[in-house]
N, CA and C atoms as an extended XYZ file, in Angstrom:
495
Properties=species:S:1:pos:R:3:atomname:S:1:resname:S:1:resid:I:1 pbc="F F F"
N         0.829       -1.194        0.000 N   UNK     1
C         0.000        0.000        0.000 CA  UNK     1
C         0.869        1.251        0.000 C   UNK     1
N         1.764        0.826        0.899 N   UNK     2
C         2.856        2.428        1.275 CA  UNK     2
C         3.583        2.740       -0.555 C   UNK     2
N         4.344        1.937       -0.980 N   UNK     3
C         4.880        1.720       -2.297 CA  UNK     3
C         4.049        2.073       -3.025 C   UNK     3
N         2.675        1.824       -3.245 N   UNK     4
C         1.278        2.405       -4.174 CA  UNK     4
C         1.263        3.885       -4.635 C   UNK     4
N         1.149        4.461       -2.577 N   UNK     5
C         1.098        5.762       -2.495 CA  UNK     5
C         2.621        6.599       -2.981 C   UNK     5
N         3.414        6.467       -2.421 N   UNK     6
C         4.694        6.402       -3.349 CA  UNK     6
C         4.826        6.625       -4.725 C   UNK     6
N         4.335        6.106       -5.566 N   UNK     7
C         4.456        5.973       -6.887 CA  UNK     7
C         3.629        7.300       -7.642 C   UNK     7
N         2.211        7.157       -6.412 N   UNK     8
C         1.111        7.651       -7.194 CA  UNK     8
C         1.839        9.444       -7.094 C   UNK     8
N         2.423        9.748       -5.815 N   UNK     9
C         2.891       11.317       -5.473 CA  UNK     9
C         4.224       11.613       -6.475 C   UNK     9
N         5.026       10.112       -6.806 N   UNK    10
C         5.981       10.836       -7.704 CA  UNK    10
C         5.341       10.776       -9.016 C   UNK    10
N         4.377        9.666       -9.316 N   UNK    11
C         3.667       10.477      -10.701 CA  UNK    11
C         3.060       12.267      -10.689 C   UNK    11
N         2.656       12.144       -9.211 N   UNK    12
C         2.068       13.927       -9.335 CA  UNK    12
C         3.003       14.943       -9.571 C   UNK    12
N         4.020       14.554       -9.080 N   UNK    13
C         4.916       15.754       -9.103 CA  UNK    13
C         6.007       15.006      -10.495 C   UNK    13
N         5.907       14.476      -11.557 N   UNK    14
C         6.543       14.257      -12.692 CA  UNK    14
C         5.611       15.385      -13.993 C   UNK    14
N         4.419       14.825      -13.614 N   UNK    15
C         3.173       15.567      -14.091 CA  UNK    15
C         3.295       17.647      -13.564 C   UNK    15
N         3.226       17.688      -12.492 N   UNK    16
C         3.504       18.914      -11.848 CA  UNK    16
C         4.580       20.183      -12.667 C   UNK    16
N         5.864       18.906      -12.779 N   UNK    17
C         7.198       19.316      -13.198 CA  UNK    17
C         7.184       19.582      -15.140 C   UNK    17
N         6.286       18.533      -15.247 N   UNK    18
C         5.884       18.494      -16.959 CA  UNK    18
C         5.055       20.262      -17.178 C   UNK    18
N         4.186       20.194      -16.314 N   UNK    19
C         3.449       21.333      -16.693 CA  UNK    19
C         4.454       22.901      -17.027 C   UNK    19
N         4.911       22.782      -15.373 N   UNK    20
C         5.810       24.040      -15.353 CA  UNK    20
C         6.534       24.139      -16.636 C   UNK    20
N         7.388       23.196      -16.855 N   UNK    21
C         7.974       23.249      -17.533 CA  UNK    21
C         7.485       23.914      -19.394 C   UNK    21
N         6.031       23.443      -19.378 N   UNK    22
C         5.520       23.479      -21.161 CA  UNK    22
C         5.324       25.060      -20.459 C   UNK    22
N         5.187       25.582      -19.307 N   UNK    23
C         4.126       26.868      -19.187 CA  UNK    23
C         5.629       27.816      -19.331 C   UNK    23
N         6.558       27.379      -18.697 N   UNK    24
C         7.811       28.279      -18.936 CA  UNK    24
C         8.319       28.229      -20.419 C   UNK    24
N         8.446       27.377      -20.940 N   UNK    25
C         8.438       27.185      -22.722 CA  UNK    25
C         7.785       28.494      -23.764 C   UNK    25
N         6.324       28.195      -23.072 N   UNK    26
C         5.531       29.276      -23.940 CA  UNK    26
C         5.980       30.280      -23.638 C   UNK    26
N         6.014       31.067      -22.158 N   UNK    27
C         6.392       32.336      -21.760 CA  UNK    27
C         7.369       32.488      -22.971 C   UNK    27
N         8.460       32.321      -22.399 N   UNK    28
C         9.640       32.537      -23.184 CA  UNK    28
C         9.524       32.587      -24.844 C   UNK    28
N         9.265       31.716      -25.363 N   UNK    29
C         8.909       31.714      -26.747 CA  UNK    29
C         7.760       32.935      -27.185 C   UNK    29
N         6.957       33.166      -26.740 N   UNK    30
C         6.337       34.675      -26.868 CA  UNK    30
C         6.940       35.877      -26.715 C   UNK    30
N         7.559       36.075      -25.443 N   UNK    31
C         8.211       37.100      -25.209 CA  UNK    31
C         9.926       37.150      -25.590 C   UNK    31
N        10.037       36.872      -26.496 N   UNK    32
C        11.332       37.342      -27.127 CA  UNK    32
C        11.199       38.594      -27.326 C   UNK    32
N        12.651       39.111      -26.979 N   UNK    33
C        12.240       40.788      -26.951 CA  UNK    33
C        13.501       41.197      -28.358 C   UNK    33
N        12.992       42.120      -29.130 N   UNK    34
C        13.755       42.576      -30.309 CA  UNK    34
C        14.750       44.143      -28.890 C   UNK    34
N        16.027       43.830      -29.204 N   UNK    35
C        16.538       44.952      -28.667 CA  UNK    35
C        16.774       46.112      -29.510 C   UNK    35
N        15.844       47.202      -29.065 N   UNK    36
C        15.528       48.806      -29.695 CA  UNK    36
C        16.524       49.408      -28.693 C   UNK    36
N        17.529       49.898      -29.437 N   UNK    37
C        18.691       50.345      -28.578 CA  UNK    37
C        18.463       51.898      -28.182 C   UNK    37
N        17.505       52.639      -28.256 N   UNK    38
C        17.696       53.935      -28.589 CA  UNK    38
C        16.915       54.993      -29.328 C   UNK    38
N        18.002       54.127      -30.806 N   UNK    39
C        17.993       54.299      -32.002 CA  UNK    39
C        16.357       53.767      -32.618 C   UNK    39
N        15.267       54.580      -32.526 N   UNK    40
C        13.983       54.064      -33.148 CA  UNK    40
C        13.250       55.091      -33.668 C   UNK    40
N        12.059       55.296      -34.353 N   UNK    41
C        11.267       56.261      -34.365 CA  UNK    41
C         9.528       55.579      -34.355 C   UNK    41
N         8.994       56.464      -33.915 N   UNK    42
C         8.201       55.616      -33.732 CA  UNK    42
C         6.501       56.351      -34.768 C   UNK    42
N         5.893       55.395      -35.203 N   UNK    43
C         4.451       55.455      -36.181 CA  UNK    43
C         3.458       54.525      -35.714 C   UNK    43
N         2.028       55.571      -36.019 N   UNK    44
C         1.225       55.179      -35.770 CA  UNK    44
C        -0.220       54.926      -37.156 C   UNK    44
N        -0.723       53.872      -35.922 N   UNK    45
C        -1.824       53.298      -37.334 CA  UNK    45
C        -3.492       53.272      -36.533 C   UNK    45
N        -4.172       53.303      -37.256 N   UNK    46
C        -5.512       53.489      -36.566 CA  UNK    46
C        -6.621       52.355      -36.617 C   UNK    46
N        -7.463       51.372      -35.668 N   UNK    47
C        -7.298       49.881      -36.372 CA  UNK    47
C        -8.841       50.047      -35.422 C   UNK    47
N        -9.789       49.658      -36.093 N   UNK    48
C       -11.430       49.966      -35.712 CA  UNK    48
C       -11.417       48.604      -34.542 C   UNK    48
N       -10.617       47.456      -34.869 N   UNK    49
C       -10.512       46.603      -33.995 CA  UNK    49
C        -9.256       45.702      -33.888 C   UNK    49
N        -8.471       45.811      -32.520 N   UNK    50
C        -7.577       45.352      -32.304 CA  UNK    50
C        -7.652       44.220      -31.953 C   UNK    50
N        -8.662       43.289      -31.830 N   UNK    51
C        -8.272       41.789      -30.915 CA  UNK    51
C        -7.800       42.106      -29.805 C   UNK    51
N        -6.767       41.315      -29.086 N   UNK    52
C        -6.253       41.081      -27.978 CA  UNK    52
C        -4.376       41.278      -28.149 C   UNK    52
N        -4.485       42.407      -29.112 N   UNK    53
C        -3.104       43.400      -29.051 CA  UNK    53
C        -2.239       44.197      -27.830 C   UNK    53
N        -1.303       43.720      -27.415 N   UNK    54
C        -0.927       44.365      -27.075 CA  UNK    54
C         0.191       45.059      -26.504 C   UNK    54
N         0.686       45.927      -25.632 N   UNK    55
C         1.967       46.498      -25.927 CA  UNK    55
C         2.994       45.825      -25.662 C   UNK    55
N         4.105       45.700      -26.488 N   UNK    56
C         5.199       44.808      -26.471 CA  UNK    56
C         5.071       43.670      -27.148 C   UNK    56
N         3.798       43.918      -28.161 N   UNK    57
C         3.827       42.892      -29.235 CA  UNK    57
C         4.777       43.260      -30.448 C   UNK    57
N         5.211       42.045      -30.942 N   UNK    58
C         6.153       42.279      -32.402 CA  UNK    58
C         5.088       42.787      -33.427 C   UNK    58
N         6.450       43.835      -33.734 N   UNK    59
C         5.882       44.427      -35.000 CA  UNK    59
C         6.730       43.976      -36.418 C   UNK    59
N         6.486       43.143      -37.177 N   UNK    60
C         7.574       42.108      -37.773 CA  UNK    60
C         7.043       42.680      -39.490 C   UNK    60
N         7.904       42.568      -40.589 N   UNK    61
C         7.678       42.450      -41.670 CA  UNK    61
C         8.792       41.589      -42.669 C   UNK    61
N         8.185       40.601      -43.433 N   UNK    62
C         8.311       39.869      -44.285 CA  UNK    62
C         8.490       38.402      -43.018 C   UNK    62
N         8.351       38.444      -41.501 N   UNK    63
C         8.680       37.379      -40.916 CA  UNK    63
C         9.872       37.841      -40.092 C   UNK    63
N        10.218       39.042      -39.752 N   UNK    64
C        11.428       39.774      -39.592 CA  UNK    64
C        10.676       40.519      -38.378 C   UNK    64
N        10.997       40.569      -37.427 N   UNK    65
C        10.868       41.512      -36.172 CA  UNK    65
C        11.378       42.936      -36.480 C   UNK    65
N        11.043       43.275      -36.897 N   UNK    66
C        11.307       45.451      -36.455 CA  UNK    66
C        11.065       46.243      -35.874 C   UNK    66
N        10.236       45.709      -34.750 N   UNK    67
C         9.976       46.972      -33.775 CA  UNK    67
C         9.142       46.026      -32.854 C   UNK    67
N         8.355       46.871      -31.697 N   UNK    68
C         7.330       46.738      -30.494 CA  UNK    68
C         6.464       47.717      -30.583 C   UNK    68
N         5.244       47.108      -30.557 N   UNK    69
C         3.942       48.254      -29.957 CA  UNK    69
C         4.342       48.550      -28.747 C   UNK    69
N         4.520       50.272      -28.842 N   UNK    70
C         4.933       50.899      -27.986 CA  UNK    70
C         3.517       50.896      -26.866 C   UNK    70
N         2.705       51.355      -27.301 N   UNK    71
C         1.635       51.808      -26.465 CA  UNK    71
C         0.009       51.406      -27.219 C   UNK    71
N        -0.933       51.760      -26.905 N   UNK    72
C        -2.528       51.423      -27.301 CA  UNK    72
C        -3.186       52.433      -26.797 C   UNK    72
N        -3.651       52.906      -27.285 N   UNK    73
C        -5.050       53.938      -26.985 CA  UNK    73
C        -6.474       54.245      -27.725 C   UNK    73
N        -7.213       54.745      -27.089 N   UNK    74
C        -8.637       54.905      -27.574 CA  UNK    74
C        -9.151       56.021      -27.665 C   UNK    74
N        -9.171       56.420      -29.447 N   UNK    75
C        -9.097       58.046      -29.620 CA  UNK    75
C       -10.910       58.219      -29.580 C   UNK    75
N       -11.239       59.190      -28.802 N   UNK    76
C       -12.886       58.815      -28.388 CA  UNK    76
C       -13.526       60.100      -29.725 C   UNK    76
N       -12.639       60.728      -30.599 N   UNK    77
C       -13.339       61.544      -32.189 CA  UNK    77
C       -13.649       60.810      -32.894 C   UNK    77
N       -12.999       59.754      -33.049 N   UNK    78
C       -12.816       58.701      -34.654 CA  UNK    78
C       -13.256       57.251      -33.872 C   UNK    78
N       -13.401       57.174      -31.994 N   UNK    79
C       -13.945       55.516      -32.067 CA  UNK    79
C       -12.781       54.651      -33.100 C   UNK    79
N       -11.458       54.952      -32.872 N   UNK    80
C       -10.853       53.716      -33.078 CA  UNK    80
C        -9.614       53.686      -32.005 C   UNK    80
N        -8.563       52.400      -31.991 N   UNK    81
C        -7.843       52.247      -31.348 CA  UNK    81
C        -6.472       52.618      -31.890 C   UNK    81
N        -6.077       53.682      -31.480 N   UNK    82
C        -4.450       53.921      -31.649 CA  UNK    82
C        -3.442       52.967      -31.476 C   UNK    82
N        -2.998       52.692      -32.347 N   UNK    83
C        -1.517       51.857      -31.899 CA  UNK    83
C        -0.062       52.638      -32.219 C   UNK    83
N         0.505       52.648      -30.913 N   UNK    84
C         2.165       53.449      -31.471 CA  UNK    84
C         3.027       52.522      -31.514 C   UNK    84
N         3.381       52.223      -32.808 N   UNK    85
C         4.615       51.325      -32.905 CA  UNK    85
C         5.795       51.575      -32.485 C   UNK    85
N         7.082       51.414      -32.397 N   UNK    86
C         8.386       51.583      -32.093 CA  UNK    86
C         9.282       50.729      -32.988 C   UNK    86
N        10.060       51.239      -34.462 N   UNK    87
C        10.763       50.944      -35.250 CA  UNK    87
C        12.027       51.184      -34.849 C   UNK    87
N        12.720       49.777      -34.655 N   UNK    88
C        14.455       50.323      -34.855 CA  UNK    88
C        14.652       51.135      -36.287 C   UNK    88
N        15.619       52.208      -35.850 N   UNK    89
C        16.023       53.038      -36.583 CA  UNK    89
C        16.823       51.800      -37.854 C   UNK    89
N        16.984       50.909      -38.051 N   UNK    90
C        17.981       50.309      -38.839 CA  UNK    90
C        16.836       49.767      -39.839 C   UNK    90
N        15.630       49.824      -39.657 N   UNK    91
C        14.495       49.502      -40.597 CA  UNK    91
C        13.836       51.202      -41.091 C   UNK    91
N        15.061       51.805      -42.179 N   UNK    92
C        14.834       53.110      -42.137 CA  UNK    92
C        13.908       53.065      -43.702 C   UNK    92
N        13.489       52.316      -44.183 N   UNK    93
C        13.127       52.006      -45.204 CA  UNK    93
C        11.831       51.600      -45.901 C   UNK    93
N        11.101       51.747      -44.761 N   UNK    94
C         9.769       51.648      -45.276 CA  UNK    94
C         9.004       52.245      -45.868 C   UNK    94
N         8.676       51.977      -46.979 N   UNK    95
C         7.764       53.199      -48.216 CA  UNK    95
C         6.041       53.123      -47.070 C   UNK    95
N         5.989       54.704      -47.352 N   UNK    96
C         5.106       55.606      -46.601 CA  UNK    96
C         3.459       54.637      -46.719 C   UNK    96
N         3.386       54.596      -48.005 N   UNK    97
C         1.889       53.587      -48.483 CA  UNK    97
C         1.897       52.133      -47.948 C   UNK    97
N         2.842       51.788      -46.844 N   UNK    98
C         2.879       50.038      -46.635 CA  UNK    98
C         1.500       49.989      -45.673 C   UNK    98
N         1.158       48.577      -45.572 N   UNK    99
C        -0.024       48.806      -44.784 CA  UNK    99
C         0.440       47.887      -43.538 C   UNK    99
N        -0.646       48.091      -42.755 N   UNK   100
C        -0.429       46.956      -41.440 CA  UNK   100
C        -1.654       46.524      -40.795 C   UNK   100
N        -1.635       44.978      -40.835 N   UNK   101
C        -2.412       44.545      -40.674 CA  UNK   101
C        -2.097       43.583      -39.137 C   UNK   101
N        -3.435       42.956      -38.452 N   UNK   102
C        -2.946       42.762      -37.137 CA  UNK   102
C        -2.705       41.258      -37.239 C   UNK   102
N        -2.314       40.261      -37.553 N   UNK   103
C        -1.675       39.341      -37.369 CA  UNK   103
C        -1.859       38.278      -35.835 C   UNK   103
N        -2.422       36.539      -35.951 N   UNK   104
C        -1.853       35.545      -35.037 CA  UNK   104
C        -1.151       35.019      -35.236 C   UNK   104
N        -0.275       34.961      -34.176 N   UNK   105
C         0.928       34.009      -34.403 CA  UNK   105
C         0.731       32.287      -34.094 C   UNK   105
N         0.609       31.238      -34.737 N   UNK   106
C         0.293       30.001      -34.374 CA  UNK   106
C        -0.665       29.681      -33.315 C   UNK   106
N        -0.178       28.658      -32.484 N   UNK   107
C        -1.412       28.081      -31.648 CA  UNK   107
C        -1.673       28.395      -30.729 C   UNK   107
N        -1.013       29.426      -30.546 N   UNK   108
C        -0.634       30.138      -28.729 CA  UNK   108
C        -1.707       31.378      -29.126 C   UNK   108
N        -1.584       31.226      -30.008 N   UNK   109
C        -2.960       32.920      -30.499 CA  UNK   109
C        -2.176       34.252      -29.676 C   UNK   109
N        -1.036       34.224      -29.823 N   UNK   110
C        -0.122       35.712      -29.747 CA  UNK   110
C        -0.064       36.460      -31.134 C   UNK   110
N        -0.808       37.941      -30.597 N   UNK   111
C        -0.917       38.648      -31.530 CA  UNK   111
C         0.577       39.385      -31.695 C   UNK   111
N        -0.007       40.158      -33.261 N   UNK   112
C         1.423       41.514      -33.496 CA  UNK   112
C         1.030       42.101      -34.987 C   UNK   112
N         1.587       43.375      -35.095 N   UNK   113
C         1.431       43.445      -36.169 CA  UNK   113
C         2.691       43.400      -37.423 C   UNK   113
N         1.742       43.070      -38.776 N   UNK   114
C         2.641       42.746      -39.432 CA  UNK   114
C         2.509       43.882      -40.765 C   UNK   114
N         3.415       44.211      -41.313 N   UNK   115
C         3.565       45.589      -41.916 CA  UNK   115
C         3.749       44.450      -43.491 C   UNK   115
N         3.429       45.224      -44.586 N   UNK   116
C         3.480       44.526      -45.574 CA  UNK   116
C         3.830       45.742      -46.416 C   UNK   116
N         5.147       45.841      -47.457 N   UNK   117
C         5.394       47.001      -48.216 CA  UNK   117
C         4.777       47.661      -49.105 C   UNK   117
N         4.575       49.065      -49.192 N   UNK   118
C         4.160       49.664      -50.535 CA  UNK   118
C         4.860       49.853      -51.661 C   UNK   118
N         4.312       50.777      -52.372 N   UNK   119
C         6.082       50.799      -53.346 CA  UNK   119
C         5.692       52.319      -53.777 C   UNK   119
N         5.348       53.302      -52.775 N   UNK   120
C         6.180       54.394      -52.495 CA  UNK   120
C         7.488       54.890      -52.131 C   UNK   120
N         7.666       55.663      -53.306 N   UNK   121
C         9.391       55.953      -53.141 CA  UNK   121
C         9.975       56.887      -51.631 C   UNK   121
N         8.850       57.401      -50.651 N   UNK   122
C         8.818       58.133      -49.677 CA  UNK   122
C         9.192       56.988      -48.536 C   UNK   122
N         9.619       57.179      -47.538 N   UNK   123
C         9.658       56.479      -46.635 CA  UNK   123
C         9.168       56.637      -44.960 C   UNK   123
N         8.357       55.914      -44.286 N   UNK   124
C         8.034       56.459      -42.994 CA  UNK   124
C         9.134       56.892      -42.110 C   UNK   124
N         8.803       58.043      -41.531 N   UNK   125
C         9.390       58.441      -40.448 CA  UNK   125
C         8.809       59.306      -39.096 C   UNK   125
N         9.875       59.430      -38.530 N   UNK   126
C         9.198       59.483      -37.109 CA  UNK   126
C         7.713       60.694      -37.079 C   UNK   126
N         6.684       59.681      -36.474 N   UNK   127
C         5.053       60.347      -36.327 CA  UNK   127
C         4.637       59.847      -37.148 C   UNK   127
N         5.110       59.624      -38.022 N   UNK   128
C         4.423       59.362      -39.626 CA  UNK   128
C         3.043       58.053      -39.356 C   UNK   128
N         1.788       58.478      -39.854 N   UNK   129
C         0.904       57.623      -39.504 CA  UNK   129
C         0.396       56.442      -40.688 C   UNK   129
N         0.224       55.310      -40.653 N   UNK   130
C         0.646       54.421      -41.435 CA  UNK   130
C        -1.021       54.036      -41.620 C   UNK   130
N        -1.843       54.700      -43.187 N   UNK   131
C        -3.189       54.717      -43.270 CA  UNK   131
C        -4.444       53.619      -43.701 C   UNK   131
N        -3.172       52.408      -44.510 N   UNK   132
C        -3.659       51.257      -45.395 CA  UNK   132
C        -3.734       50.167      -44.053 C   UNK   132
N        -4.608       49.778      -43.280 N   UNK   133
C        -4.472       48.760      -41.992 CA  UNK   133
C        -5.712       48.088      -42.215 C   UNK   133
N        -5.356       46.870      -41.972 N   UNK   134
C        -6.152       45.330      -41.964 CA  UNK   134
C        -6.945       45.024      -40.508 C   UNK   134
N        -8.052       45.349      -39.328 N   UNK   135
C        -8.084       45.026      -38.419 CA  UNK   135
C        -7.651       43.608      -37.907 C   UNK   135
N        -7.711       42.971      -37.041 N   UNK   136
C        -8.024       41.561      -36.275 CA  UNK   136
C        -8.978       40.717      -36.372 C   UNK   136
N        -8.487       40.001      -37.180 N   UNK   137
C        -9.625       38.769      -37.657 CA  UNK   137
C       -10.149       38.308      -35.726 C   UNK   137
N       -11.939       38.138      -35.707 N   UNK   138
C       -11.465       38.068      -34.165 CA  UNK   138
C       -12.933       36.399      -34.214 C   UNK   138
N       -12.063       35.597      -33.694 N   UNK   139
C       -12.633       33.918      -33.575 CA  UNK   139
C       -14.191       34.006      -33.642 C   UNK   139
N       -14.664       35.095      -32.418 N   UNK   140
C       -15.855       35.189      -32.135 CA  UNK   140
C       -16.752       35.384      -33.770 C   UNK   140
N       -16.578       36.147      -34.103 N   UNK   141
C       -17.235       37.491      -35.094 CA  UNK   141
C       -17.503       36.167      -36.156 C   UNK   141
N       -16.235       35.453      -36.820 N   UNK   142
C       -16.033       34.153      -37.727 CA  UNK   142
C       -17.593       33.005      -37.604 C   UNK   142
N       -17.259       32.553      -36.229 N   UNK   143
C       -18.219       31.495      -36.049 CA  UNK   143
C       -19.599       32.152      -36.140 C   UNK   143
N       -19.791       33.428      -35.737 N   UNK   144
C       -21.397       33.817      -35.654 CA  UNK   144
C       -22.165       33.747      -37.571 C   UNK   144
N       -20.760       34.329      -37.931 N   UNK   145
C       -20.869       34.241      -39.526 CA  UNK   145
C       -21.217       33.260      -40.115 C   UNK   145
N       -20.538       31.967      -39.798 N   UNK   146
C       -20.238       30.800      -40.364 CA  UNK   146
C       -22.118       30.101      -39.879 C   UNK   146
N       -22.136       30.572      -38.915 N   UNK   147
C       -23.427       29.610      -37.620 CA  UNK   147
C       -24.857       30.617      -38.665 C   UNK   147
N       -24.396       32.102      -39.000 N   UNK   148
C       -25.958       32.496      -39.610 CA  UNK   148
C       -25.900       32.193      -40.949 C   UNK   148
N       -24.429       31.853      -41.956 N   UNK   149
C       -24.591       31.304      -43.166 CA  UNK   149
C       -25.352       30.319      -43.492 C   UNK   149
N       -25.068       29.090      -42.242 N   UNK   150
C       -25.521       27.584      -42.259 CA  UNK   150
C       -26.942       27.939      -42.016 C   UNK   150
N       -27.491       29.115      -41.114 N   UNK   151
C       -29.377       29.225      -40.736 CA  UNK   151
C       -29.406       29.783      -42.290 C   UNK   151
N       -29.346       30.872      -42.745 N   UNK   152
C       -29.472       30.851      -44.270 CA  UNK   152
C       -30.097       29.395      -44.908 C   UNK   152
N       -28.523       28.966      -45.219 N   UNK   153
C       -28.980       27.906      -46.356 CA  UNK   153
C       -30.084       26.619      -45.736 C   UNK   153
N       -30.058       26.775      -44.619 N   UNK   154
C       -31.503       25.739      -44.109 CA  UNK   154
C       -32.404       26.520      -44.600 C   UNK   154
N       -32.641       27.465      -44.161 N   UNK   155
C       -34.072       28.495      -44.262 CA  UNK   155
C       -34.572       28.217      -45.850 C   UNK   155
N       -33.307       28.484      -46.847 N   UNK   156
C       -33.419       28.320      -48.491 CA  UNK   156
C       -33.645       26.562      -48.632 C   UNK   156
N       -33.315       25.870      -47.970 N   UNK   157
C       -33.999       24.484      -48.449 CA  UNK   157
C       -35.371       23.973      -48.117 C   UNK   157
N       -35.360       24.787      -46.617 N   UNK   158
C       -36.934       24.146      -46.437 CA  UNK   158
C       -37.660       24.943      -47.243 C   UNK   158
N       -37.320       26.185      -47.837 N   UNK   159
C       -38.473       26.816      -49.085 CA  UNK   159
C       -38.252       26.081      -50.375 C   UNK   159
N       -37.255       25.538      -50.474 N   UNK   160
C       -37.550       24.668      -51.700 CA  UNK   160
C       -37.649       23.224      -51.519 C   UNK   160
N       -37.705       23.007      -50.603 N   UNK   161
C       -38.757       21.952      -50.135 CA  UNK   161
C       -40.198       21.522      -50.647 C   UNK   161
N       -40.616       23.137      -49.910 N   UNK   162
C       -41.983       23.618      -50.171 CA  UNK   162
C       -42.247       23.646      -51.102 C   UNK   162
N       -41.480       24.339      -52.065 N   UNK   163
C       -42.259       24.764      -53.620 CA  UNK   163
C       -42.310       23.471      -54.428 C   UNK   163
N       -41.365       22.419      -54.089 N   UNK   164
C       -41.623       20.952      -54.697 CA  UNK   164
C       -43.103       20.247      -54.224 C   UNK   164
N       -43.778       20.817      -53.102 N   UNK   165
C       -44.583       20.034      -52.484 CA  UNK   165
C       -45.724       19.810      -53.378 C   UNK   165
């Protein structure tokens, strides 16, 4: 019996030790931090809906980290959400027309945004507000869509149901 109990507490704490361990994994793997030495300027974009954005998310383009959402706010004239990015100065190159759209990252559902180029010969710089933006695809909004498409096309069969009758 004693040996039973034994077994069963070092399975708990193998299990215990498993968990910590996947929960310290994720941390870390999310929060990689891009080092902004300084040297940054920082632009903003205006996004009717952010998801679950937020500051100190990567701001990455082509798959490339370039900056951190500096900050988030809620401009109460225009009812949308401010985002201030923070560009290392060494990504001095971005044509003015690029857009940004808000981006998940895999299965962990960590957001960021992701900047996609224009091909304006101008380039953003510091303040410069970035006008072409994609909101946050957001899980909820999807399924309600998907759930009143499917009442739709019932509604359209049982009427042609009917008109066969």
């Amino acid at each position: 019996m004693r040996a039973t109990r034994t077994v069963e507490i070092s399975t708990g704490l193998f299990v215990l030790l498993g968990f910590a361990a996947l929960f310290f994994l994720v941390t870390q793997i999310t929060n990689r931090e891009l080092s902004i030495d300084g040297r940054s300027y920082e632009v903003t974009a205006l996004f009717e809906n952010i998801g679950s954005l937020k500051p100190g998310a990567a701001v990455s383009m082509a798959g490339v980290t370039i900056g951190r959402v500096d900050s988030i706010a809620f401009d109460q004239d225009v009812y949308k959400a401010v985002v201030r990015m923070r560009i290392a100065s060494a990504y001095n190159r971005i044509p003015k027309d690029s857009d940004a759209s808000i981006m998940t990252s895999g299965l962990l559902g960590g957001q960021y945004v992701g900047l996609t180029a224009g091909g304006d010969e101008e380039f953003l710089t510091q303040g410069d507000r970035i006008d072409f933006v994609q909101d946050a695809l957001v899980l909820e909004n999807l399924i309600n869509q998907l759930v009143a498409s499917f009442g739709r096309r019932d509604d359209a069969g049982q009427g042609a149901q009917e008109t066969n009758r």
